[in-house]
C-alpha positions as a Markdown table, in Angstrom:
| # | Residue | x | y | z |
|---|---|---|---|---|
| 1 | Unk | 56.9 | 93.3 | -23.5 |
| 2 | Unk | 58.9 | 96.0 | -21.9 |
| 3 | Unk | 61.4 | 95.6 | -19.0 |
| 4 | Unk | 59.2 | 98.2 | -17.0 |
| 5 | Unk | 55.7 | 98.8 | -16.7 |
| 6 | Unk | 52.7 | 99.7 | -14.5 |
| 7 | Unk | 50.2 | 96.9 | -14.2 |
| 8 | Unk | 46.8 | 96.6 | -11.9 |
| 9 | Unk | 47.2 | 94.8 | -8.9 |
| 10 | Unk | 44.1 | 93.0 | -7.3 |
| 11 | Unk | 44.1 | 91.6 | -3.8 |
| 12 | Unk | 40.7 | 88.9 | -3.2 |
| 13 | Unk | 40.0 | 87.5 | 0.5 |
| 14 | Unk | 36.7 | 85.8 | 1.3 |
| 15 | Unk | 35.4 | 83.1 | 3.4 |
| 16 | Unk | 35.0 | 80.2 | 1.2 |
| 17 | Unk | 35.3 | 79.7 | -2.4 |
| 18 | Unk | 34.3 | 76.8 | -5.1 |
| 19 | Unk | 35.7 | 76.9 | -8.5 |
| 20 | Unk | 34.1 | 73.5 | -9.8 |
| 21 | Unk | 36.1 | 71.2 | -11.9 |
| 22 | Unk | 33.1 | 70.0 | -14.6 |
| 23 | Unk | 33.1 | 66.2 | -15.4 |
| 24 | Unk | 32.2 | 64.3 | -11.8 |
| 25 | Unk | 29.3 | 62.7 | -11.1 |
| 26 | Unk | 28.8 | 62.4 | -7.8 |
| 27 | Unk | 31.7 | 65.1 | -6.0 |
| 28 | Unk | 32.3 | 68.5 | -6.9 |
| 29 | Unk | 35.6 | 68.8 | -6.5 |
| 30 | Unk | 37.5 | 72.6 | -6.9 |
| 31 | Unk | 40.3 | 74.2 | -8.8 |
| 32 | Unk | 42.6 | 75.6 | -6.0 |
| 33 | Unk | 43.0 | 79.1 | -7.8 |
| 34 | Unk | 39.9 | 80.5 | -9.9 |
| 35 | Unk | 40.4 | 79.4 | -13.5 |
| 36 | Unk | 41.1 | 82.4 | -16.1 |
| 37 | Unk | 37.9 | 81.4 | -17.3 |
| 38 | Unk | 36.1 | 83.0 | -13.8 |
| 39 | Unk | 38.6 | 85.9 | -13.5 |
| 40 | Unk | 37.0 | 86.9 | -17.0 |
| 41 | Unk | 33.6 | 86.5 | -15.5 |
| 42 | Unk | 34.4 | 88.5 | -12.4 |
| 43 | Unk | 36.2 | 91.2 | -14.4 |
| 44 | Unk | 32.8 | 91.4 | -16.8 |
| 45 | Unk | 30.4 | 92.0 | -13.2 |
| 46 | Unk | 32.5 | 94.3 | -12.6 |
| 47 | Unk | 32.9 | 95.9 | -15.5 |
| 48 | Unk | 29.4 | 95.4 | -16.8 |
| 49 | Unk | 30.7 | 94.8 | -19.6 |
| 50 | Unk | 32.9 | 92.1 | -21.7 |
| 51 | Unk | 36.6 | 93.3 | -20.6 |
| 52 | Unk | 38.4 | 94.8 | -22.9 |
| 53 | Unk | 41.4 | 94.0 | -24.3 |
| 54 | Unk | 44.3 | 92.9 | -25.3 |
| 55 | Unk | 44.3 | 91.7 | -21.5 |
| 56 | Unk | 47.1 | 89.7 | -20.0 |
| 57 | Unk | 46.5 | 88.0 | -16.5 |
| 58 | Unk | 48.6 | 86.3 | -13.9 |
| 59 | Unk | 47.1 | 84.3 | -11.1 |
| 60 | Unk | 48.4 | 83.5 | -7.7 |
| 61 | Unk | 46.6 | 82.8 | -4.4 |
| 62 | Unk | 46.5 | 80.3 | -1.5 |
| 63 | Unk | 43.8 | 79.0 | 1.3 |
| 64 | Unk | 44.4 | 78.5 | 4.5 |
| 65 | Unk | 42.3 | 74.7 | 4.1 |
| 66 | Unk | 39.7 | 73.1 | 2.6 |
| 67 | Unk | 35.9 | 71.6 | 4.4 |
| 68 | Unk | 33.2 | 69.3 | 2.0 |
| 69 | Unk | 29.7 | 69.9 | 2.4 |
| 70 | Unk | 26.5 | 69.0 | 0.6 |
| 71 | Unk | 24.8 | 70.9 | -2.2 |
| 72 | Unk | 21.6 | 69.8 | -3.8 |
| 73 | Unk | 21.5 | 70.0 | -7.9 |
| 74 | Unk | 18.7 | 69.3 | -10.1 |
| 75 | Unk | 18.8 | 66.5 | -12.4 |
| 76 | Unk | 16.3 | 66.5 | -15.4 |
| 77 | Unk | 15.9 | 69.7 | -15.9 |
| 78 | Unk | 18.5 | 71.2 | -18.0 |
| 79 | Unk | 17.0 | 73.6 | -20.7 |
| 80 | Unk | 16.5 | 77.0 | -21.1 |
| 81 | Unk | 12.9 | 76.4 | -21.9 |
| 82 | Unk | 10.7 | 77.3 | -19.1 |
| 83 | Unk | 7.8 | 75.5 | -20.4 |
| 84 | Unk | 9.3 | 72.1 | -20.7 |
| 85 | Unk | 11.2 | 72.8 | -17.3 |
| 86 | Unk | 8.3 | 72.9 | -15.4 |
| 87 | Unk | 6.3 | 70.0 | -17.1 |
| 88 | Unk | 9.2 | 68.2 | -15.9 |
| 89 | Unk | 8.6 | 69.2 | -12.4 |
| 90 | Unk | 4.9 | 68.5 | -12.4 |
| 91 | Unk | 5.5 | 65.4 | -14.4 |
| 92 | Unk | 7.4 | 64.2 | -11.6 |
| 93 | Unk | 10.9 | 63.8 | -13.9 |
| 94 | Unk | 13.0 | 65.8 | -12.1 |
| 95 | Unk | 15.3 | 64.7 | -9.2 |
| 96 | Unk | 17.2 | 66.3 | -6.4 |
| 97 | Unk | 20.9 | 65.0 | -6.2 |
| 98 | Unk | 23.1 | 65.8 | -3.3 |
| 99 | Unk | 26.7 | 66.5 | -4.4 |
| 100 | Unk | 29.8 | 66.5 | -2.3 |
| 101 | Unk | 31.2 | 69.6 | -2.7 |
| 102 | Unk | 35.3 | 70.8 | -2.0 |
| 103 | Unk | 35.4 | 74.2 | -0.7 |
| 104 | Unk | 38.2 | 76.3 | -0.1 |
| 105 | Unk | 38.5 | 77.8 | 3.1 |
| 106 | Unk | 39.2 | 81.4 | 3.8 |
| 107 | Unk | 40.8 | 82.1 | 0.3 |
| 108 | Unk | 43.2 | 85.0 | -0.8 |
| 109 | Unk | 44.3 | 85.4 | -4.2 |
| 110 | Unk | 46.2 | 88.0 | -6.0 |
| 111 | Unk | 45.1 | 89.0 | -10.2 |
| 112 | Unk | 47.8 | 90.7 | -12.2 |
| 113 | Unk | 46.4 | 92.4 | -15.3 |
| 114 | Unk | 48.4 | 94.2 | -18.0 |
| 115 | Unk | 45.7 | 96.5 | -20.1 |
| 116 | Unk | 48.0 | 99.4 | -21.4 |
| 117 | Unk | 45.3 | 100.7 | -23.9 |
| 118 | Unk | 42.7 | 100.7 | -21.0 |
| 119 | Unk | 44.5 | 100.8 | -17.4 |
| 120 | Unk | 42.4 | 104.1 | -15.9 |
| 121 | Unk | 39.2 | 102.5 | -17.1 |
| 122 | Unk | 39.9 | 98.8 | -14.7 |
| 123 | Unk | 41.4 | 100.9 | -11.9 |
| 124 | Unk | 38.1 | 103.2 | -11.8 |
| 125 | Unk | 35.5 | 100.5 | -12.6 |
| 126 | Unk | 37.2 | 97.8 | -10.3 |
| 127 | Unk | 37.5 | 100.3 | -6.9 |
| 128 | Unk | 34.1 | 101.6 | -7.7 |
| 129 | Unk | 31.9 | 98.3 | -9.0 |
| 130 | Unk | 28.5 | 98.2 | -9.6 |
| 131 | Unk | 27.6 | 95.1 | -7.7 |
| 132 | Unk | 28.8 | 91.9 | -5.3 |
| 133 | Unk | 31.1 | 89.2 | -6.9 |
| 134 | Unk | 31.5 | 85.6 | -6.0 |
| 135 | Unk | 34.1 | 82.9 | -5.7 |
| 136 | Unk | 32.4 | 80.5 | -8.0 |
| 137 | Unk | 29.3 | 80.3 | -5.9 |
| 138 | Unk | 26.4 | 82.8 | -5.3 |
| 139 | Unk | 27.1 | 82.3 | -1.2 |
| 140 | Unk | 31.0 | 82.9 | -1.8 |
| 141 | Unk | 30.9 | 86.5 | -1.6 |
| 142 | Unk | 34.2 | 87.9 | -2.2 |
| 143 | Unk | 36.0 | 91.6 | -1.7 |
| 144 | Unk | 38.6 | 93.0 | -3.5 |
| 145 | Unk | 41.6 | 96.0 | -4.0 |
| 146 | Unk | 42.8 | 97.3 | -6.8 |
| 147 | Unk | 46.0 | 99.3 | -7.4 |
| 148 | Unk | 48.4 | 100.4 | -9.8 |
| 149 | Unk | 52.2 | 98.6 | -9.0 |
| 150 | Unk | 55.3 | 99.0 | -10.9 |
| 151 | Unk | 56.8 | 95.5 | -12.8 |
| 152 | Unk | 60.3 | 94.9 | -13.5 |
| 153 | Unk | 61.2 | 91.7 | -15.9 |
| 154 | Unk | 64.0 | 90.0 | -14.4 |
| 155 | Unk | 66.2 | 87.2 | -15.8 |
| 156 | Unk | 66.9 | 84.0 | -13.2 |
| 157 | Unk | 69.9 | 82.1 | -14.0 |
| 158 | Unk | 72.1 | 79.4 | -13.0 |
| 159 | Unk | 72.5 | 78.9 | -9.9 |
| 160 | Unk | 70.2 | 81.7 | -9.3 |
| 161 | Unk | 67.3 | 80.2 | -6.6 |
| 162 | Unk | 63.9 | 82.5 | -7.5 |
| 163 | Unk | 61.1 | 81.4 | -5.5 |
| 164 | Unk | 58.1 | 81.1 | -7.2 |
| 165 | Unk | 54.6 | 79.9 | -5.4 |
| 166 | Unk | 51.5 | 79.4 | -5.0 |
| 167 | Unk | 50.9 | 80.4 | -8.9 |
| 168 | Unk | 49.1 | 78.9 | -11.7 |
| 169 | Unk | 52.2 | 78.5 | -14.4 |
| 170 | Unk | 52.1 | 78.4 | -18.6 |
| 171 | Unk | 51.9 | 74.8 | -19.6 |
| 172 | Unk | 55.3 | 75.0 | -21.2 |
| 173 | Unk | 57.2 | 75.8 | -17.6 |
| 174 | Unk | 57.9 | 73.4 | -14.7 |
| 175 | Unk | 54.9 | 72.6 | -12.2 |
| 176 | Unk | 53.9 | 70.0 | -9.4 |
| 177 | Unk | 50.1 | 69.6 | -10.8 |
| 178 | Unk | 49.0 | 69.3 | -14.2 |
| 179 | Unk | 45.5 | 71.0 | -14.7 |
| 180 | Unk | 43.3 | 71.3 | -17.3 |
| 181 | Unk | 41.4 | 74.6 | -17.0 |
| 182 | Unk | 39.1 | 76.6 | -18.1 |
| 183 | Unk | 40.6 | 79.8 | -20.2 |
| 184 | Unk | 37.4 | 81.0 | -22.0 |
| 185 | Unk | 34.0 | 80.4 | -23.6 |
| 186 | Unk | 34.2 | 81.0 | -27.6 |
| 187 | Unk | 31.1 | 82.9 | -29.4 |
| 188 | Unk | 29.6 | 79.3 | -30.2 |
| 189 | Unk | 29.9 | 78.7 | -26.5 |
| 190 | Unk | 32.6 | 75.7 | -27.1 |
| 191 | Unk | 34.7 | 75.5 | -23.6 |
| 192 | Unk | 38.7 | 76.3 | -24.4 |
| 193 | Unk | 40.8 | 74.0 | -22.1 |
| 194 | Unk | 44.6 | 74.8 | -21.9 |
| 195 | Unk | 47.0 | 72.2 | -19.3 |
| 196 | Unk | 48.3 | 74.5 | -16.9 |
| 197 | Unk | 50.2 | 73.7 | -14.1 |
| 198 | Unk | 49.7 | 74.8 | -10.0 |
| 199 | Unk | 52.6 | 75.6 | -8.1 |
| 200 | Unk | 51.6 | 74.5 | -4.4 |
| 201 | Unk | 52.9 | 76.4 | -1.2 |
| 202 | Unk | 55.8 | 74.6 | -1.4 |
| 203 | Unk | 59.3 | 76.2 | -2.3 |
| 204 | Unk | 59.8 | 75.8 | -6.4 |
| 205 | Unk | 62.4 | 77.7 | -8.5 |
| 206 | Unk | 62.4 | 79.0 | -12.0 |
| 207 | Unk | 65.1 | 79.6 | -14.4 |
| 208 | Unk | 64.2 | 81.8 | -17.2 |
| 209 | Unk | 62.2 | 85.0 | -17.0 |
| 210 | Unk | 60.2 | 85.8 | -14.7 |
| 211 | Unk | 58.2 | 89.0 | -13.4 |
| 212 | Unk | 58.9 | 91.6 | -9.5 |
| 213 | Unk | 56.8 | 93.9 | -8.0 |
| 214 | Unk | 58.0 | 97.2 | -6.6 |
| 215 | Unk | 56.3 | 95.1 | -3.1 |
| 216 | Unk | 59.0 | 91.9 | -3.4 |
| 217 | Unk | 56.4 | 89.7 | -5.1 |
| 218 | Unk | 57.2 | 87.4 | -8.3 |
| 219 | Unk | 55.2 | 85.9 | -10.6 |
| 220 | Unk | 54.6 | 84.6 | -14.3 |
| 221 | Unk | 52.5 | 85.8 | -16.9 |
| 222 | Unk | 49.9 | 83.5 | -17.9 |
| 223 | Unk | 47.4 | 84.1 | -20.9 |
| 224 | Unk | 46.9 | 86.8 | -22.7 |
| 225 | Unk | 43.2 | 87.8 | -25.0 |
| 226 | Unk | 43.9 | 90.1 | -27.7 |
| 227 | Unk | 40.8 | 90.5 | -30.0 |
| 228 | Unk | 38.9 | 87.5 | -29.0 |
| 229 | Unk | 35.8 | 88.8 | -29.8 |
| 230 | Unk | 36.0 | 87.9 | -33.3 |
| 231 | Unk | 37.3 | 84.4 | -32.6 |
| 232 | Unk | 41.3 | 84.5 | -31.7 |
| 233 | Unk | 42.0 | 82.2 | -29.2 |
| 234 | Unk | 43.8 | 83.2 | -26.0 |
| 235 | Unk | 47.4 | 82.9 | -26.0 |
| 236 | Unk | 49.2 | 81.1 | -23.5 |
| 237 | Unk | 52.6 | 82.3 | -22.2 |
| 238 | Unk | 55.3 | 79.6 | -22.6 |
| 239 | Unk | 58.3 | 82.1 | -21.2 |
């Protein structure tokens, strides 16, 4: 990667956010940042179409807390046929669960992309979009910015302090909390988990390479997709 380059900022605030974390039974509980997994998905309403690549994404953001409330799931009725769905329903075989559900309060996150081959095409498609997106949820209506910044790599080294927060980080690189998230959905729709860590509001430092904005903000690559279409995996950054 070069020392310099222009890369699309995107600044996302809403009002509450849910990026659930798949595997409880009775609690929803929520990734702090939205997976890359959901930046892909936001990127392709946008878009309205699969974005293109190669793509490589950074993802940073906070909240300023957190609230549970109640959301009601249906149990039983998982297929895509109608027909059995609603023999279910009359059948009596469905049930109505109430979850406990973590969401994020008053959210604000920050997307890096690096998409040399298609930079115009984001910036125009992503300040003009077709429709509404949402922070994991249908109710978690979200807005969004996107500009063009300048990115200069940048070397940290002993006894160097370079603060770097409130980040998701490659697997390979120091963090407080482990995660196991989301990076895509294959052709044959098989989920592709990658341990990433989450570097909390807290003060951390990094030694090694590492990324500034021409506006004083830091940050770490963290995947990149180049030609997944046709079945490469995404490539996580271990700088």
């Amino acid at each position: 990667m070069a020392n310099i380059k222009q890369i699309i900022k995107i600044d996302i605030c809403s009002q509450t956010a849910h990026f659930r974390i798949y595997g409880n039974q009775n609690f929803c509980d929520s990734y702090p940042l939205p997976p890359p997994s959901t930046v892909l998905g936001i990127l392709r309403e946008i878009l309205g179409k699969r974005p293109p690549e190669p793509l490589t994404i950074a993802i940073k953001g906070f909240f300023e807390g957190m609230f549970f409330d109640y959301r009601t799931f249906l149990s039983g009725a998982f297929t895509s046929r109608d027909k059995i769905w609603l023999e279910k329903i009359v059948n009596r075989k469905v049930e109505t669960k109430p979850l406990y559900v973590k969401v994020l309060y008053k959210p604000r996150y920050i997307i890096y992309l690096d998409a040399p081959e298609n930079h115009d095409f984001y910036i125009s498609k992503l300040n003009n979009p077709d429709g509404y997106i949402s922070l994991g949820r249908s109710e978690d209506i979200a807005m969004l910015k996107a500009s063009t910044v300048s990115a200069t790599k940048k070397q940290a080294k002993k006894p160097d302090r370079v603060k770097i927060e409130n980040s998701y980080l490659p697997k390979e690189v120091y963090g407080s909390v482990p995660l196991y998230i989301p990076v895509c959905h294959l052709k044959d729709r098989n989920l592709k988990m990658e341990r990433i860590y989450y570097i909390q509001e807290a003060i951390s430092y990094y030694e090694g390479e590492y990324w500034e904005t021409s506006d004083g903000d830091r940050f770490l690559w963290l995947i990149e997709y180049i030609d997944t279409e046709s079945g490469n995996l995404p490539r996580v950054f271990r700088e």
